[in-house]
C-alpha positions in Angstrom: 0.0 0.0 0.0 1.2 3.4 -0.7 0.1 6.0 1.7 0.9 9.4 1.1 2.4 11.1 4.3 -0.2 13.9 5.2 2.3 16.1 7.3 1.6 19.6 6.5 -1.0 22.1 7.0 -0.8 23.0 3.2 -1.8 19.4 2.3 -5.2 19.4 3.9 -6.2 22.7 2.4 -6.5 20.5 -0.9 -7.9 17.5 -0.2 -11.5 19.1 0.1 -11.0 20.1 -3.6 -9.1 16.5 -4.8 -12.4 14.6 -3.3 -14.4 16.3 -6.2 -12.5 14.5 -8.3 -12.2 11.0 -6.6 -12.7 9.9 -2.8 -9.8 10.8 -0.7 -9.1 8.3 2.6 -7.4 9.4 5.9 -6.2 7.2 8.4 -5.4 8.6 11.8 -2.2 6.8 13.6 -0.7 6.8 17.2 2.3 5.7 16.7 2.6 4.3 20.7 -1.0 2.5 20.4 -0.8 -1.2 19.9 -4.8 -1.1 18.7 -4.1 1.2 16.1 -1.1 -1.1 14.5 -3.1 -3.5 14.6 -6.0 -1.5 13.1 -3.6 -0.3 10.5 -1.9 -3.7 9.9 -5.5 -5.2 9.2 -6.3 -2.4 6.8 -3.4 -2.5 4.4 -3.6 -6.4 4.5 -7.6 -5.8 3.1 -6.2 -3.0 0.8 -6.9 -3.7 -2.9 -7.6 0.0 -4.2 -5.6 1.9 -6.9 -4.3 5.3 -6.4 -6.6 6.0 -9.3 -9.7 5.0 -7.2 -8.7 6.8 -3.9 -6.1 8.4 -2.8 -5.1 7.2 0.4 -2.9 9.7 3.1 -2.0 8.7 6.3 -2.0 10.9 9.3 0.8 10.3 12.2 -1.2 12.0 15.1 1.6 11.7 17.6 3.6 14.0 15.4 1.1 15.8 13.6 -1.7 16.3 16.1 -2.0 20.0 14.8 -3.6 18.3 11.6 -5.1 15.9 13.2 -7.2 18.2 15.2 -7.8 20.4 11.7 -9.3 17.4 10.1 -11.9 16.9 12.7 -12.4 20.3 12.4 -12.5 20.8 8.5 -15.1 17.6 8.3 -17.1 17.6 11.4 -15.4 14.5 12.8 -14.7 13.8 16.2 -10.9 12.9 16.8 -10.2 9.4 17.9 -7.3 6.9 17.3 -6.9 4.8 15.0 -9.5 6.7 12.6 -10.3 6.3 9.4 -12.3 8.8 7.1 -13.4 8.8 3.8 -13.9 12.1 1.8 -15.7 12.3 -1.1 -17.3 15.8 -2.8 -15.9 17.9 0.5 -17.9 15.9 3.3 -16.7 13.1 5.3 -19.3 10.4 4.0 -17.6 7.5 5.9 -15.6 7.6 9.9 -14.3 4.5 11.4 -12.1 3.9 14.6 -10.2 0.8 16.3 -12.7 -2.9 15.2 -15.4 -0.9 13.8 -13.0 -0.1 10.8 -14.6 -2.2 7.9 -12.9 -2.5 4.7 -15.7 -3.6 3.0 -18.0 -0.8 4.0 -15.3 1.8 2.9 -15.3 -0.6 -0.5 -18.8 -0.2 -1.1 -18.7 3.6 -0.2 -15.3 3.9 -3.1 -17.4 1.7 -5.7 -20.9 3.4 -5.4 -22.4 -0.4 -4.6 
């Protein structure tokens, strides 16, 4: 899986736009959480989307909680660890944390099904 590193404020300011054009994921890390590497591990084992289908960032929190806490902000989403959001035509249309993370929601969400 290749995530794209979300670790600047400039980043987020465009994903709003980018989602017009194809769904944009986000998944929310801590780094010192043993749930959220195995959250995350799970994820990218289930991951079978190209980069032409969405666009997938991830967010380290520990580091980056300034963006963290923009994103909940930006798309009405409260914070929590691990998190996963799906963005699609500027809203949040899909927000998952720790075992209720569901690949195949987010899959029917991606594919309109």
């Amino acid at each position: 899986m290749n995530w794209v590193q979300l670790n600047e404020e400039t980043q987020l300011e465009k994903l709003s736009p980018l989602s017009f054009q194809k769904p944009v994921l986000i998944f929310k890390h801590s780094t010192r959480c043993s749930v959220s590497l195995m959250a995350k591990r799970s994820f990218e084992n289930d991951w079978n989307f190209s980069k032409e289908e969405v666009i997938p960032y991830f967010l380290d929190l520990i580091s980056f909680r300034n963006i963290s806490n923009l994103v909940a902000n930006q798309f009405h989403v409260e914070h929590e660890s691990p998190q996963l959001i799906l963005i699609k035509d500027g809203k949040a249309i899909y927000h998952a944390t720790h075992s209720d993370i569901n690949f195949n929601e987010l899959a029917k969400l991606v594919l309109g099904t």
